[in-house]
C-alpha positions as CSV (number, residue, x, y, z in Angstrom):
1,X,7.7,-13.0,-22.1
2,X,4.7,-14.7,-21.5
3,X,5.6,-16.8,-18.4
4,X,6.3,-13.8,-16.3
5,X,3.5,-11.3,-18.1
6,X,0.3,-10.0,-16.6
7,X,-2.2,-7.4,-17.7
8,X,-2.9,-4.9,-15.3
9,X,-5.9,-2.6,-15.0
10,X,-6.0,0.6,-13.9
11,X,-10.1,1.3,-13.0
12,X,-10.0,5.6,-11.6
13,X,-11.8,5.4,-8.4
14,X,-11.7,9.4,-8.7
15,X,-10.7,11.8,-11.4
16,X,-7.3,11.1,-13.1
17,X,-4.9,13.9,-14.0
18,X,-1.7,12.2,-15.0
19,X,-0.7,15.6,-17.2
20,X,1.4,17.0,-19.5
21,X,3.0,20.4,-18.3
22,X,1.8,23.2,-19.7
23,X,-0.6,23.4,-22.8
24,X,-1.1,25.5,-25.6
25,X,-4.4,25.8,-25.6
26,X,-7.1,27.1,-23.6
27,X,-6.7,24.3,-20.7
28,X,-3.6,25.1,-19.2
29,X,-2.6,21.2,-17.6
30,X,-3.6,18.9,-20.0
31,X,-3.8,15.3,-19.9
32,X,-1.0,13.4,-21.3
33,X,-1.8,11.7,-24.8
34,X,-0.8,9.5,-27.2
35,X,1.2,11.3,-30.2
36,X,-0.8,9.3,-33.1
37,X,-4.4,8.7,-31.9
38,X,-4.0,11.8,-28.8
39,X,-6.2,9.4,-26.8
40,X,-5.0,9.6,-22.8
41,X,-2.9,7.5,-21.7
42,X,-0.9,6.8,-18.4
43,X,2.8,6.4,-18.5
44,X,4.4,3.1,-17.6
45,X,7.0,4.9,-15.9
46,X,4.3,6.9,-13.4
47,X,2.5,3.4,-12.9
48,X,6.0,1.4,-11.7
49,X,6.9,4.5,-9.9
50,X,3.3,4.7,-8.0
51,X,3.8,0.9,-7.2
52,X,7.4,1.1,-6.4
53,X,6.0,3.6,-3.6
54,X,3.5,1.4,-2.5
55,X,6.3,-0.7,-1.7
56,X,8.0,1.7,0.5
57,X,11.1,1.0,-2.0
58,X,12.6,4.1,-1.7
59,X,16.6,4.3,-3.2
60,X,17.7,3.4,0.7
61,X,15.3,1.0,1.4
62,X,16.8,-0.6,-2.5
63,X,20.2,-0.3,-0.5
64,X,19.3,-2.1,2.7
65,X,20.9,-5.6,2.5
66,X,17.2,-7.1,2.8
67,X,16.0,-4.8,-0.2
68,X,17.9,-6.9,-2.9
69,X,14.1,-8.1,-3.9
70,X,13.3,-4.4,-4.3
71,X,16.3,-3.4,-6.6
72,X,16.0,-6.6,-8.8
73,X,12.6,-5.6,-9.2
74,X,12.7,-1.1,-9.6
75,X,16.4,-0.6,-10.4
76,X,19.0,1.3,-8.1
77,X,20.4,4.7,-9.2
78,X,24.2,5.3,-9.9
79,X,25.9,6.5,-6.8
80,X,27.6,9.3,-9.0
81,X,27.7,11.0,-11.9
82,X,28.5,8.6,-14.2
83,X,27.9,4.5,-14.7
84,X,29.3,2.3,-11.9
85,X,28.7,-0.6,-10.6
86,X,26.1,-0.2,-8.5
87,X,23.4,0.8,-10.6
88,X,21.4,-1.4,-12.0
89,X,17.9,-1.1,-14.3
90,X,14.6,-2.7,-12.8
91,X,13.9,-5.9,-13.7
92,X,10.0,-5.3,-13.6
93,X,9.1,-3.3,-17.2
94,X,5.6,-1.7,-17.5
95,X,3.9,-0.5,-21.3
96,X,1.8,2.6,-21.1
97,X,-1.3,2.1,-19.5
98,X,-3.6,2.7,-22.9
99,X,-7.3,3.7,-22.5
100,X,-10.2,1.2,-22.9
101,X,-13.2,2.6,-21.6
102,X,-13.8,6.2,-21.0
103,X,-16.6,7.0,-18.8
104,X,-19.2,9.6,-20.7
105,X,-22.1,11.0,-19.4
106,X,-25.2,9.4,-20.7
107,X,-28.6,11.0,-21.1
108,X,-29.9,7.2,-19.9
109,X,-28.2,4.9,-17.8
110,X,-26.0,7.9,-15.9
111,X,-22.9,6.8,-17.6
112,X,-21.7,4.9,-20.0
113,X,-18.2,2.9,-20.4
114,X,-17.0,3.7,-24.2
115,X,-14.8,1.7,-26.6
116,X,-14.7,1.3,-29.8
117,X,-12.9,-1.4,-32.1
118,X,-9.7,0.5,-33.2
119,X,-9.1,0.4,-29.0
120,X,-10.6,-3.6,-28.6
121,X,-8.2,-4.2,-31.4
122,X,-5.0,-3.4,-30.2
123,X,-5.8,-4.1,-26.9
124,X,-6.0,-7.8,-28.5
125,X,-3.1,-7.9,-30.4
126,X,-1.1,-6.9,-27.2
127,X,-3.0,-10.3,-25.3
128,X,-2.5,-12.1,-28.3
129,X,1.4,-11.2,-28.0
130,X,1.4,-11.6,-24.9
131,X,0.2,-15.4,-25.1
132,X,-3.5,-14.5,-23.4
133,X,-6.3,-16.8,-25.0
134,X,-9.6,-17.2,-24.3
135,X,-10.8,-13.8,-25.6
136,X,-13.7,-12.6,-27.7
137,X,-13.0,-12.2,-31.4
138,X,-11.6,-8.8,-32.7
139,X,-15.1,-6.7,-33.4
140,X,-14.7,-5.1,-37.4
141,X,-15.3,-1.6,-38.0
142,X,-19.4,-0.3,-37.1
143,X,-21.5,2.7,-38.3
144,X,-23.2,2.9,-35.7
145,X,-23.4,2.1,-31.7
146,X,-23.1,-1.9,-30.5
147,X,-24.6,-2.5,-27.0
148,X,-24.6,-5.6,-25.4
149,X,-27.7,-7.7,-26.5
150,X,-29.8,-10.4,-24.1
151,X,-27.8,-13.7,-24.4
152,X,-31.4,-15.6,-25.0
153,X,-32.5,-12.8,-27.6
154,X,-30.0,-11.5,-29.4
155,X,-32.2,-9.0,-31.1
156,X,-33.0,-7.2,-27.8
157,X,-30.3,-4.8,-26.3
158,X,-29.5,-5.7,-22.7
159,X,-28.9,-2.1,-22.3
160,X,-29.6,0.8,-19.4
161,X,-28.4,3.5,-21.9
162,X,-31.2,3.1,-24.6
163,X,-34.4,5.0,-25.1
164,X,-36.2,3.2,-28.2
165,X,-33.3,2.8,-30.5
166,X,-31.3,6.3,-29.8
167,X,-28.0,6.1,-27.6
168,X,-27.5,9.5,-25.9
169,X,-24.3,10.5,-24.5
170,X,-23.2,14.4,-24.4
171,X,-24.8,16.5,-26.9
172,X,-24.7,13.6,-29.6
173,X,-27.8,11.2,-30.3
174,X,-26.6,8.0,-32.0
175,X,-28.6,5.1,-33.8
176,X,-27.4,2.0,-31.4
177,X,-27.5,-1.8,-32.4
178,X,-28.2,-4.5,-30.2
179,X,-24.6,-7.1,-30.9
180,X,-23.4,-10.5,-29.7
181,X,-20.0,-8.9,-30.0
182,X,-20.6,-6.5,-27.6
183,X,-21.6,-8.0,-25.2
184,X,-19.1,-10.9,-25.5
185,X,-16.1,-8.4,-24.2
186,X,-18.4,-6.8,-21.9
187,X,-18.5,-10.2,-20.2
188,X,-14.8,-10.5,-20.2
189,X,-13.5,-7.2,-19.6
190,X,-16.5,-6.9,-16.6
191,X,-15.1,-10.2,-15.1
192,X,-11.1,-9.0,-15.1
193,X,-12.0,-5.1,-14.1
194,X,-14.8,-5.7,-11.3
195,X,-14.8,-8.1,-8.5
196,X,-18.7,-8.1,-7.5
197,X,-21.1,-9.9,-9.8
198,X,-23.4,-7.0,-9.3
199,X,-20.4,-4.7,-10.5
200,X,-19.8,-6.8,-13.3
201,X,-23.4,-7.0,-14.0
202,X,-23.6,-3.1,-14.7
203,X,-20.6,-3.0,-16.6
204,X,-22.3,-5.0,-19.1
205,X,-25.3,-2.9,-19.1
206,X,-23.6,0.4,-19.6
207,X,-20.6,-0.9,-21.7
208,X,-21.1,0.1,-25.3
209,X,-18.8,0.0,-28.6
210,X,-18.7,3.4,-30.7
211,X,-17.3,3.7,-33.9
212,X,-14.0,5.0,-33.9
213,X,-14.2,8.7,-35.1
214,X,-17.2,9.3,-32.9
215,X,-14.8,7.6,-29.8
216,X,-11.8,10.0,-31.0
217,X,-13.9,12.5,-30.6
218,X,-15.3,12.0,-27.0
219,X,-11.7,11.6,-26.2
220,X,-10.9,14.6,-26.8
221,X,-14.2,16.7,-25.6
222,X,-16.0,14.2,-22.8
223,X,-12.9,14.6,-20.5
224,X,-13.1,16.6,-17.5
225,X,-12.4,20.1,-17.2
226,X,-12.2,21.9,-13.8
227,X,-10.7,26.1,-13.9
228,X,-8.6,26.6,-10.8
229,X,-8.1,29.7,-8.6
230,X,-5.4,31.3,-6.5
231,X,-7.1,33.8,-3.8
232,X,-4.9,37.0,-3.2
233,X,-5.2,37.2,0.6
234,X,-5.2,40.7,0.8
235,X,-7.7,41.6,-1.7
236,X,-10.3,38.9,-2.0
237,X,-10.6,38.2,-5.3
238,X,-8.6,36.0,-8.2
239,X,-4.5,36.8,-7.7
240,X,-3.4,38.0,-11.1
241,X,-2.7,35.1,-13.7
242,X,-4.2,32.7,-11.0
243,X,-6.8,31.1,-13.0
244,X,-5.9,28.0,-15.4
245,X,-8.0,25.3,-16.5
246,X,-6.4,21.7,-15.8
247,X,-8.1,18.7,-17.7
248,X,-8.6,14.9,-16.1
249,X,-9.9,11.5,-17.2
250,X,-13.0,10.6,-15.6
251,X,-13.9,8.8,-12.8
252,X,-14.9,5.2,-13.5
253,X,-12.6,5.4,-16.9
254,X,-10.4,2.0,-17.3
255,X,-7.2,1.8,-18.7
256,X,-4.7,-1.4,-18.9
257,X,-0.9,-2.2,-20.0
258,X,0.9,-5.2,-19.9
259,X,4.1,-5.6,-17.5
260,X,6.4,-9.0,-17.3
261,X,9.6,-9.7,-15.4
262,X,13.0,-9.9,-17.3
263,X,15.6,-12.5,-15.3
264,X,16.6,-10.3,-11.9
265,X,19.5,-12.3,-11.5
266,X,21.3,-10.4,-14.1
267,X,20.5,-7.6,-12.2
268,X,20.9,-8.9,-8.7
269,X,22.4,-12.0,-8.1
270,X,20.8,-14.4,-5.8
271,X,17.2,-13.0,-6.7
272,X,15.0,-15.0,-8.6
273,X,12.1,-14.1,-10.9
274,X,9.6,-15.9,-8.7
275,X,10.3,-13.4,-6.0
276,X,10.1,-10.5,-8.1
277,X,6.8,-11.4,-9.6
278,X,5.0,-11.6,-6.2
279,X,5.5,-8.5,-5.7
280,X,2.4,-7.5,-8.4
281,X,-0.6,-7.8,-6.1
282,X,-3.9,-5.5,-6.2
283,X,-4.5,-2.9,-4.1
284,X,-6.3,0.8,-4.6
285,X,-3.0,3.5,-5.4
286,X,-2.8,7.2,-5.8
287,X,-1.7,8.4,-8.9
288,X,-1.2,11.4,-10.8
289,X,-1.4,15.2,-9.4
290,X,-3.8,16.7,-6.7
291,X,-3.1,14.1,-3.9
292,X,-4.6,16.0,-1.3
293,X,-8.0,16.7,-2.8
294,X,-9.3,13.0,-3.5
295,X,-8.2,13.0,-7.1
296,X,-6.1,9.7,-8.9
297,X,-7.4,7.2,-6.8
298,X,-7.4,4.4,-8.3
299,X,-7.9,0.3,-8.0
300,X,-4.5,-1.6,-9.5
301,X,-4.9,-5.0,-10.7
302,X,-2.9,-7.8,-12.2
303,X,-4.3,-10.4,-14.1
304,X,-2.1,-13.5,-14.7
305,X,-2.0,-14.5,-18.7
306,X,-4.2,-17.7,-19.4
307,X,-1.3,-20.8,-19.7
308,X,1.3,-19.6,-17.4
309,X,2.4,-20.6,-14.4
310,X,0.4,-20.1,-11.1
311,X,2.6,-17.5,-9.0
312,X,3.0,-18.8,-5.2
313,X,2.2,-15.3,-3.2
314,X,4.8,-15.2,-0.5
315,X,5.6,-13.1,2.4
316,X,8.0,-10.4,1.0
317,X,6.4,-7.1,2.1
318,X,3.0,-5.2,2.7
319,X,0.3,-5.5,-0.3
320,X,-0.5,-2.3,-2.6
């Protein structure tokens, strides 16, 4: 897997609703969550169906005699109601796109980009299995807040969010600790999210590792929440049952998955991997509900794993 992998990022430009249906509780469109830890996450199926868009591969465009790149790389539906032979699966396979900084409101600082080590864990293991080197060690389990310390004084946080020694974000005032750690994946996760130095330089000032209950917990609370209304034309007011709540991940949240390239020419003859692969380049997509008023943008990247070979972008269609 590792020759064909990348990581991509998914950085919200704008509020994210990538929902659920309908909830149970009092927000009405909730996000869509993971089952065990119920933090959000973004299908792989939305992401390679955004990007399959982006490519203008819609199923005639897969069907065109020039689209045999585009239906080794999304997959072609069966032309009836059962299996034939021109269907095939996609050879491009995305994970979930799993959650590694939400954006919180911060008391200092404006914002903060949260994590905690549970999430810097198994994002980890995933590089690790993927073949990606280079990164910082796996932090252990914390009591309290890590921020990023001054590289030439490690006792000194290197922090916007701090007022003495308190960490402020929502309602909650935590005890924060200047770390090494910290500010080691700050570095790295700053340098593959954000392009601009100065970017990358803020990251690092507002990035800051919570311990894992106190994360699960502004997962589930810090999201956005907007209430919606339907106007009855005729009266003025609120139509009857028109008013929901629908719930989104903030902007400025990050999320990442991992997608590589199974061999096309099982799927396509004629079609190698090389031409499937260069189809993953960056670009700034839509995604999720609520096109039309701003929401879901957000900046796509790929990130080629550390040790593989150095793609060779060619000319096979417009870029995302």
């Amino acid at each position: 897997m590792a020759e064909a992998a990348r990581i991509y990022w998914l950085h919200a430009l704008s509020s994210l609703h990538v929902g659920a249906g309908r909830g149970d509780g009092y927000i009405d469109l909730p996000l869509l969550r993971e089952k065990v830890t119920n933090w959000p996450i973004v299908p792989g199926s939305s992401t390679k169906g955004v990007f399959a868009d982006v490519w203008r591969a819609t199923e005639d465009a897969r069907n065109d005699e020039g689209g045999k790149v585009f239906r080794a790389a999304f997959g072609r539906a069966s032309t009836s109601d059962s299996n034939d032979d021109h269907s095939n699966a996609g050879a491009l396979l995305f994970s979930d796109a799993r959650i590694v900084c939400l954006a919180v409101r911060s008391l200092y600082g404006t914002f903060a980009w949260c994590t905690s080590p549970l999430v810097l864990q198994r994002f980890s293991r995933d590089l690790k299995a993927a073949g990606s080197t280079g990164w910082p060690a796996d932090p252990s389990s914390i009591e309290s807040a890590h921020v990023p310390a001054k590289p030439d004084v490690p006792a000194e946080s290197d922090s916007h969010l701090i007022a003495g020694t308190k960490l402020y974000l929502e309602d909650l005032d935590i005890d924060a600790t200047p770390c090494t750690t910290a500010g080691a994946w700050a570095k790295q996760l700053g340098e593959q999210v954000l392009e601009d130095d100065a970017w990358q330089n803020e990251f690092r000032r507002r990035f800051v590792v919570l311990p894992v209950d106190l994360f699960s917990y502004l997962a589930n609370t810090a999201t956005e929440v907007q209430a919606h209304v339907r106007i009855d034309p005729d009266f003025k007011r609120v139509a009857n049952g028109q008013l929901w709540y629908e719930e989104s991940l903030p902007a400025e949240s990050i999320l990442s998955g991992m997608v590589w390239c199974d061999d096309p020419k099982n799927r396509v003859p004629g079609v190698t991997k090389q031409e499937v692969i260069v189809l993953l380049q960056d670009g700034v997509v839509q995604m999720g509900g609520k096109a039309t008023t701003g929401k879901g943008q957000v900046q796509l990247r790929f990130q080629r794993i550390a040790g593989t070979a150095q793609d060779e972008i060619g000319e096979t269609g417009g870029q995302a």
